[in-house]
C-alpha positions in Angstrom: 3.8 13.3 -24.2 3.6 10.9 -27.5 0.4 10.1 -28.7 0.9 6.1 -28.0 2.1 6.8 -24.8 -1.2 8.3 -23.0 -2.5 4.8 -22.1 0.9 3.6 -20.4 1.4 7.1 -18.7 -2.4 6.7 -17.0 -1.4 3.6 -15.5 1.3 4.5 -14.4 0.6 7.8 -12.5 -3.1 6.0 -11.2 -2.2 2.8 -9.8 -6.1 2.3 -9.4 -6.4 2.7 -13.1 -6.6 -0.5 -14.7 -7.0 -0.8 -18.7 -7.3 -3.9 -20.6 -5.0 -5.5 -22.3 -6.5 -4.8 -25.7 -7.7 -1.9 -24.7 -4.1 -0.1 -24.9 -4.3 0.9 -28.8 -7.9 2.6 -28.4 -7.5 5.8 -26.8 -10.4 7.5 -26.8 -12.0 3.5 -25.2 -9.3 4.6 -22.5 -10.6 8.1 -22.6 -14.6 7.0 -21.5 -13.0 4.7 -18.8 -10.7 7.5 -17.2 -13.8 9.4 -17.3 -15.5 7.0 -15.4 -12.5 6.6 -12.8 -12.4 9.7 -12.5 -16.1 10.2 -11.6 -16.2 7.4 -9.2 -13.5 8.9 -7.3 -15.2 12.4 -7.1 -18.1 10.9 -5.7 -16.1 8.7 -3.1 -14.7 12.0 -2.0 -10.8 11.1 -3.3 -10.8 14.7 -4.4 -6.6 13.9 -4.7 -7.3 11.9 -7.6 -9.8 13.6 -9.0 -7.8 17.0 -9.8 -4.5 14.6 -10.3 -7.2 13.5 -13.0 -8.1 17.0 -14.4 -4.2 17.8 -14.3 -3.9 14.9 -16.0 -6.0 16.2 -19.5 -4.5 19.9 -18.7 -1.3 18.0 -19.6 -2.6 16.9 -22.6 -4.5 20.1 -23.8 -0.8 21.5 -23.9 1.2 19.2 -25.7 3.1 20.0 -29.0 1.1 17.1 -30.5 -2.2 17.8 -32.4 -3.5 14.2 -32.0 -2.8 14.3 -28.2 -4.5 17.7 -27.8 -7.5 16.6 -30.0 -7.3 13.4 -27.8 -7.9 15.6 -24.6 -10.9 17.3 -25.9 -12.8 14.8 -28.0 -11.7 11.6 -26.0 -11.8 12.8 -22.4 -13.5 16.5 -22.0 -16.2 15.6 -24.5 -17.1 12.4 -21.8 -17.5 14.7 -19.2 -20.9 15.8 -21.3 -23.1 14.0 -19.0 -21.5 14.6 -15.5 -24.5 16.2 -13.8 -22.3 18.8 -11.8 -20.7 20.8 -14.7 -20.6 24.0 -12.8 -17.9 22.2 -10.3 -16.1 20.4 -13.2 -15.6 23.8 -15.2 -14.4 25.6 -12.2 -11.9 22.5 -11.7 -10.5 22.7 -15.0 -7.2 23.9 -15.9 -7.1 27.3 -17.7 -6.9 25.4 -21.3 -8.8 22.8 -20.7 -11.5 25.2 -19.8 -11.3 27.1 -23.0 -12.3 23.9 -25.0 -14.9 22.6 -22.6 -16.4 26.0 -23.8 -16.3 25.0 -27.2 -17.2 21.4 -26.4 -20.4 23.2 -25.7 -21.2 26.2 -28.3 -20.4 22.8 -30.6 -22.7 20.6 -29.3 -25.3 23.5 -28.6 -25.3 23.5 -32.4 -24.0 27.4 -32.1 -20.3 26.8 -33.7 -19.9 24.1 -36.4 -16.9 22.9 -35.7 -15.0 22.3 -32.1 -12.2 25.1 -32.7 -14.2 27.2 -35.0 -14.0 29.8 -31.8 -9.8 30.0 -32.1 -9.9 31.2 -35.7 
């Protein structure tokens, strides 16, 4: 998937999804929403859309593209920060996406310096 296309591909694979017009050329804007979406459908038991969601940003973790996979971990995981059921969320995560939630949180835990510091 092409960097610019993220945005267009959400809409298109969550009909419920709606970004603003403006809103198209700001990924990680569209990043917090999806977050959001995705949270409000967890909650309204739409479990369906929820992992469609998660399989969503797997996707994305394993692109080609640097800015895509960067994309998946600083615009969508990192918004996931302040879900208040984590445990569930890890556990829902696809295998690569879980691997940089982890360093999502040795980061932010101030116990790596970097977000990929782990991988090297």
């Amino acid at each position: 998937m092409e960097y610019e296309d993220i945005s267009k591909k959400l809409v298109i694979e969550f009909s419920d999804f709606l970004i603003d017009e403006d809103d198209y050329d700001l990924p990680y804007i569209v990043a917090g929403n999806f977050q959001r979406f995705l949270l409000e459908s967890y909650n309204n038991n739409e479990k369906e859309i929820y992992h469609k969601g998660l399989d969503f940003i797997e996707k994305l973790h394993l692109s080609y593209c640097s800015k895509v996979r960067e994309l998946a971990t600083i615009g969508y995981l990192e918004s996931f920060l302040d879900w208040s059921d984590k445990d569930t969320l890890f556990n829902d995560l696809g295998a690569e996406s879980k691997k940089w939630w982890v360093e999502l949180n040795l980061f932010w835990s101030g116990e790596i310096k970097y977000i990929g510091e782990s991988f090297i």
